[in-house]
LUMVEX-315481 format. One record per residue (C-alpha): x, y, z; residue in one letter. Coordinates in steps of 0.2 Angstrom, whole numbers, plus 5000, padded with zeros to 4 digits. Layout:
// residues N
x=X; y=Y; z=Z; code=A
...
END
This chain:
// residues 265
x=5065; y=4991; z=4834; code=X
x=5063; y=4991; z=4853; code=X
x=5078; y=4981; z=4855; code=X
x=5089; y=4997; z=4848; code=X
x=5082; y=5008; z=4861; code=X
x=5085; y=4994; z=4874; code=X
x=5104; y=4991; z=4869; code=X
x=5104; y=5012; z=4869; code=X
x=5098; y=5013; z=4887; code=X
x=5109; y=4999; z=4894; code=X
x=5125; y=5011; z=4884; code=X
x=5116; y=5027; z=4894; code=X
x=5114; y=5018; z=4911; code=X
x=5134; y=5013; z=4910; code=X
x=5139; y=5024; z=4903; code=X
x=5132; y=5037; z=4916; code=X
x=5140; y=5027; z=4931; code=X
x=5155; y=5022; z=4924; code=X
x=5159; y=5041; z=4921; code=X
x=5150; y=5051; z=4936; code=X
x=5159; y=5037; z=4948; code=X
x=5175; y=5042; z=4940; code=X
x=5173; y=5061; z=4940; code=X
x=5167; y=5058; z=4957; code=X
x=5183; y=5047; z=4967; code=X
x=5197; y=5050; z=4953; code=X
x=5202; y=5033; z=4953; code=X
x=5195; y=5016; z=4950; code=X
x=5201; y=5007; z=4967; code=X
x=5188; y=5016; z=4973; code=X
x=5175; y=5014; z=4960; code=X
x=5178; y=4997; z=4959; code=X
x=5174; y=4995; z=4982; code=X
x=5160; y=5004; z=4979; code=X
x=5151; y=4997; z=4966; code=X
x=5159; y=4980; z=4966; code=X
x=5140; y=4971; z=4968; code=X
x=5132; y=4982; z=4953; code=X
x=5123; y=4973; z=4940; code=X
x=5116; y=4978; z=4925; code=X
x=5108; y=4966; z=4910; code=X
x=5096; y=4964; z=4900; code=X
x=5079; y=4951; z=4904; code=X
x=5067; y=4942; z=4892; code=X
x=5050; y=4939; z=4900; code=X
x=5039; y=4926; z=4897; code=X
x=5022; y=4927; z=4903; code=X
x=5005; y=4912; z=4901; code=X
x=4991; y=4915; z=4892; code=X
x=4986; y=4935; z=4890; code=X
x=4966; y=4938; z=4893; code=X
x=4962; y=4957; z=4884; code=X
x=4944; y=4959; z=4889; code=X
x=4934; y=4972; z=4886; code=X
x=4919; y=4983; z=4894; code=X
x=4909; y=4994; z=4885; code=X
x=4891; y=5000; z=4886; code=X
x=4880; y=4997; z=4870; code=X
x=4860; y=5003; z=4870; code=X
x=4860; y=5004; z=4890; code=X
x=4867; y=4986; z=4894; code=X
x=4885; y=4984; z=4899; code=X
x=4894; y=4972; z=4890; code=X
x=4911; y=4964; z=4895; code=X
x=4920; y=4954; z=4880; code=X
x=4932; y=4941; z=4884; code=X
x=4947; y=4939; z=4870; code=X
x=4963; y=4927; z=4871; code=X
x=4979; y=4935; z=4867; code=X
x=4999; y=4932; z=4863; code=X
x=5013; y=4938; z=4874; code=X
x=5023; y=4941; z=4858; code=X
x=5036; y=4955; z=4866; code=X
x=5042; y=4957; z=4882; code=X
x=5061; y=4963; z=4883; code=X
x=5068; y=4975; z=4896; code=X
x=5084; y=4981; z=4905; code=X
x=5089; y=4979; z=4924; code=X
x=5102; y=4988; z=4934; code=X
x=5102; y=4982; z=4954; code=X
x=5114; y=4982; z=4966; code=X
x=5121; y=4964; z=4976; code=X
x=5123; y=4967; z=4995; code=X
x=5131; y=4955; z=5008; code=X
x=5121; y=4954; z=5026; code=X
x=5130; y=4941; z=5036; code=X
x=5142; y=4926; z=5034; code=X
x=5135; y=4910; z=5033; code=X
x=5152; y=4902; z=5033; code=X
x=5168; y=4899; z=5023; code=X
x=5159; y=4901; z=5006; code=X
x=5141; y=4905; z=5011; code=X
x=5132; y=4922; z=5016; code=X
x=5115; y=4929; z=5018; code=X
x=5113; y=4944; z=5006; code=X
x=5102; y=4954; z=4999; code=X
x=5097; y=4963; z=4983; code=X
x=5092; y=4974; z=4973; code=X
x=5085; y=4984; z=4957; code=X
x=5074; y=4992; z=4944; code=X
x=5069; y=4985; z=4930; code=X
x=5059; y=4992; z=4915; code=X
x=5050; y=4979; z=4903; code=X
x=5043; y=4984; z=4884; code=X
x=5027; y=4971; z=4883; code=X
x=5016; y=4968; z=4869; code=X
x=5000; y=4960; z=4867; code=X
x=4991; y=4954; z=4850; code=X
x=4975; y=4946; z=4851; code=X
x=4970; y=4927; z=4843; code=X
x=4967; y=4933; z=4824; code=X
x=4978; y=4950; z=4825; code=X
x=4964; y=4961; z=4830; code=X
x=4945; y=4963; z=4836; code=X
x=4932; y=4975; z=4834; code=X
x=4915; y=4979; z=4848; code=X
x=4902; y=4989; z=4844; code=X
x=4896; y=5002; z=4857; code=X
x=4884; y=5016; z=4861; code=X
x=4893; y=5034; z=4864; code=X
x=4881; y=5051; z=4868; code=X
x=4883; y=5053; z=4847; code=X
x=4877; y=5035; z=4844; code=X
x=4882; y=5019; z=4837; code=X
x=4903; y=5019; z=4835; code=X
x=4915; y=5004; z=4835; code=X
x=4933; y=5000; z=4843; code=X
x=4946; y=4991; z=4833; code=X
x=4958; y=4982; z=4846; code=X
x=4973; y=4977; z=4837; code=X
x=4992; y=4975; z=4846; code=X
x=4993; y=4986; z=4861; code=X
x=5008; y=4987; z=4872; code=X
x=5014; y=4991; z=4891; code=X
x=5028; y=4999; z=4899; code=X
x=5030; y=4989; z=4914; code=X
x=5045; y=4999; z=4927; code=X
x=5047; y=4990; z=4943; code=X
x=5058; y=4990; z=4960; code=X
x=5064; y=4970; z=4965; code=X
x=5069; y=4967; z=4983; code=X
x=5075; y=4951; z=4986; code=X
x=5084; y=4941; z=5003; code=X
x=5096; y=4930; z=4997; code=X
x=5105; y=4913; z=5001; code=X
x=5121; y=4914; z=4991; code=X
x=5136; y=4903; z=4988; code=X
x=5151; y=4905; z=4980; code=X
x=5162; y=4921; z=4975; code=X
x=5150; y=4932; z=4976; code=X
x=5145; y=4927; z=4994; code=X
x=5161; y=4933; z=5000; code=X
x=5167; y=4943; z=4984; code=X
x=5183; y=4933; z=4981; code=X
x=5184; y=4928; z=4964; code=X
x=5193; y=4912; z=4967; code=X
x=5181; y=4906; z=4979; code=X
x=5172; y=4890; z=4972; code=X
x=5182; y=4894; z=4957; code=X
x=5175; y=4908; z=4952; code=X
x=5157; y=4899; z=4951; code=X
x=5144; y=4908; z=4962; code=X
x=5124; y=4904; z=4966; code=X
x=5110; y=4912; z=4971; code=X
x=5091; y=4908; z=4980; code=X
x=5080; y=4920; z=4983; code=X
x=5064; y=4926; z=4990; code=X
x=5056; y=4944; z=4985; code=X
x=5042; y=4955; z=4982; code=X
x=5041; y=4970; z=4968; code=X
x=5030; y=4983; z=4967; code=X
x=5027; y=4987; z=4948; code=X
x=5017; y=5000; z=4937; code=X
x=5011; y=4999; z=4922; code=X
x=5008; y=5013; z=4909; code=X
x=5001; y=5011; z=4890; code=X
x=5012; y=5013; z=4877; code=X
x=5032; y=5020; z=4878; code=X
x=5030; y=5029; z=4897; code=X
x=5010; y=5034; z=4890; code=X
x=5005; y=5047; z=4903; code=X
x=4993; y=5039; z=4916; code=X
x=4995; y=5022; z=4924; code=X
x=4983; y=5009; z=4917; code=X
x=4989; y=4997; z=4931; code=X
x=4998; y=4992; z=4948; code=X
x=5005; y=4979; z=4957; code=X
x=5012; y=4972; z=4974; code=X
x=5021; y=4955; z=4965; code=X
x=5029; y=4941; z=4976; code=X
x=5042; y=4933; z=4966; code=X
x=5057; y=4916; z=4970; code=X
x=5075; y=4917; z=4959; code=X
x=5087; y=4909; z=4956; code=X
x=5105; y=4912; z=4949; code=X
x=5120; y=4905; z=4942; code=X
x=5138; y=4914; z=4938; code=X
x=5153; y=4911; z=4933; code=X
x=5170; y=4923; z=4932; code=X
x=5177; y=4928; z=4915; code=X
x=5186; y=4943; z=4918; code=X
x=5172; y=4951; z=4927; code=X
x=5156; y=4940; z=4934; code=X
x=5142; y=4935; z=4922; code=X
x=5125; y=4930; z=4930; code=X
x=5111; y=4920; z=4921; code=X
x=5094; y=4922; z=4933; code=X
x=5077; y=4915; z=4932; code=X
x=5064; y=4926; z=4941; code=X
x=5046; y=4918; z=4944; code=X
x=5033; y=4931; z=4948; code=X
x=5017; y=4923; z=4956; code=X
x=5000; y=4925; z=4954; code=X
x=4990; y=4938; z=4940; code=X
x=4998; y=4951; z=4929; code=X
x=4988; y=4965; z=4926; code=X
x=4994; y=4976; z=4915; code=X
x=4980; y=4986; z=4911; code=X
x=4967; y=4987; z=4926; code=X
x=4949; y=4994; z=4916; code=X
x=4961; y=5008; z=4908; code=X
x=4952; y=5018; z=4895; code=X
x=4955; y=5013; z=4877; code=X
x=4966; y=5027; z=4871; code=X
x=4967; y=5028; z=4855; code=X
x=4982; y=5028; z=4846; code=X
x=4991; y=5014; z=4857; code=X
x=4984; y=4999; z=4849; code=X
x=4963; y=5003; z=4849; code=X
x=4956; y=5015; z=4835; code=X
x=4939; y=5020; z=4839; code=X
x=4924; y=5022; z=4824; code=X
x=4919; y=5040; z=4817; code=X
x=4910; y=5048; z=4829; code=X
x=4920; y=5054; z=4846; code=X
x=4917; y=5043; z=4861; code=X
x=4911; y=5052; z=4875; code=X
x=4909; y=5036; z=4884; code=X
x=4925; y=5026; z=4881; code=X
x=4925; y=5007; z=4882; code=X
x=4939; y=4999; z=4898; code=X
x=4950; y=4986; z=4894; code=X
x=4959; y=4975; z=4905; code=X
x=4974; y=4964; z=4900; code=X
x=4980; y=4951; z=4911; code=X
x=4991; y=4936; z=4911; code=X
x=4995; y=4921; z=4923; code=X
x=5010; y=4921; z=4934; code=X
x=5029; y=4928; z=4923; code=X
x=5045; y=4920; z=4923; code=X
x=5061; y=4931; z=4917; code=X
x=5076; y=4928; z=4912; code=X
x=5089; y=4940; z=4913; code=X
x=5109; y=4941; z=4908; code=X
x=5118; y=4951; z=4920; code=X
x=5134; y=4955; z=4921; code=X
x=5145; y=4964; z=4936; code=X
x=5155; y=4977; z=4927; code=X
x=5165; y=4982; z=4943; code=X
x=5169; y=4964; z=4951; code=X
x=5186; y=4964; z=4945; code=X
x=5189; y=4974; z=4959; code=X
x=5185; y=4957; z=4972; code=X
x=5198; y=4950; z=4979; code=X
x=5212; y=4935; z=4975; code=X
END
C-alpha cells in the first residue's frame, strides 16, 4: 500500500518541475542548464535491531519496559540537487549535494504485539502496543569527491561511468504515523556515501548512504492511540512514553537525473 503512494509522489514531484520549468523558460535548452544536476529516486532503508521501550507509571512506581522490534518497512522518496565546487582536474571535481528525503518506517515488536499494564487517575487500564510507524522527512548536505561525467557533466567523460564519496550531516524529524501532527523525534545525523552511475540516455545513480550512530524515531512521545498503541477502557489521563530507537541506518537509493541529457558531448 505505501508503495502506491510513493510511486504517486515521485509522479507529483516530476511532474511539478518538469512542467512549472517549462511554463517558466519556454524551452528545454534552458531547462535542461538548469536543472542538469537534479535527481530524484526512490531509497530503501535498512536500519539494526529496533528497541520500543516503554514508560508508564503503575500504583506510584515508574516502570520503563524494554521490547525488541523489526524494521519490517522503511521505503521513501529523494529529490536533491548535484552541484560542482571546483576542478580537481581532467575528470575530477569537488562538489557538493543536496536534498530532501522523506522515509515511511514501520516497526513490529518480537511476537506481533505487547500489552503493559498501568495506573491512570480512573484506575488500573492497559496499552496494547502492536505495529506503529514513523514518517521520517530529512534535509542531506553532503561535500563530495567526484569522478567521472558528472564531475564535469560530460557524458562521454570516463565513458559515461561517474563516482561519488562523500561526507555529510542531515538534520531529520520524526512524526507518528502519515505526517501525525506533533513530532515525536529529532535528530542532527552524520552520515558517509557512496555512488556509482552509469549513462543510459540520461544518468542513473545507485548510492549507499550510512547514517551513524542512534536512530530515534520516537523520543518518550506519548502513546497516541490509533497509530499502533490502543489503550484499555478507561481514558488515560496519565498516558504511557514510548521511545523507539535503532542502531546506526544504511540506505540505498536509485536515482536518476532526469535533465542530464542536457551535458555535454
Amino acid at each position: 500500500m505505501m508503495i502506491k503512494y510513493l510511486k504517486a509522489t515521485l509522479f507529483v514531484f516530476s511532474f511539478f518541475i518538469c512542467t512549472t520549468t517549462v511554463a517558466q523558460y519556454g524551452d528545454w535548452d534552458a531547462m535542461l542548464t538548469k536543472y542538469k544536476g537534479l535527481e530524484i529516486g526512490f531509497s530503501k532503508g535498512i536500519a539494526g535491531g529496533a528497541v520500543i521501550k516503554t514508560t508508564y507509571k503503575r500504583d506510584g512506581k515508574e516502570i520503563e519496559d524494554y521490547k525488541n522490534a523489526k524494521n519490517n518497512y522503511n521505503w521513501g522518496i529523494y529529490m536533491g540537487h548535484s552541484g560542482r565546487l571546483a576542478s580537481l582536474g581532467r575528470n575530477q571535481a569537488l562538489g557538493i549535494d543536496f536534498g530532501t528525503m522523506i522515509n515511511l518506517v514501520k516497526f513490529t515488536p518480537d511476537g506481533g504485539s505487547y500489552s503493559v499494564e498501568y495506573t491512570d487517575n480512573s484506575g488500573r487500564s492497559h496499552l496494547d502496543i502492536g505495529e506503529v510507524e514513523y514518517t521520517c522527512a530529512g534535509f542531506l548536505l553532503s561535500l563530495d569527491y567526484k569522478i567521472g561525467s558528472e564531475a564535469t557533466w560530460d557524458r562521454e567523460n570516463s565513458k559515461g561511468r561517474m563516482f561519488a564519496l562523500g561526507v555529510g550531516l542531515a538534520p531529520k524529524i520524526y512524526t507518528p504515523g502519515i505526517f501525525g501532527g506533533i513530532p515525536s523525534a529529532a535528530s542532527l545525523r552524520p552520515y558517509i556515501k557512496a555512488e556509482y552511475g552509469f549513462f543510459l540516455g540520461i544518468a542513473f545513480k545507485v548510492r549507499a548512504t550510512y547514517f551513524t550512530g542512534e536512530q530515534v524515531y520516537a523520543d518518550n512521545a506519548p502513546a497516541l492511540e490509533g497509530l499502533g498503541y490502543y489503550h484499555g477502557t478507561f481514558g488515560p489521563n496519565f498516558l504511557p512514553s514510548v521511545n523507539v530507537s535503532t542502531g546506526s541506518e544504511l540506505m540505498v537509493s536509485l536515482l536518476i537525473m532526469p535533465f542530464s541529457r542536457g551535458w555535454t558531448f
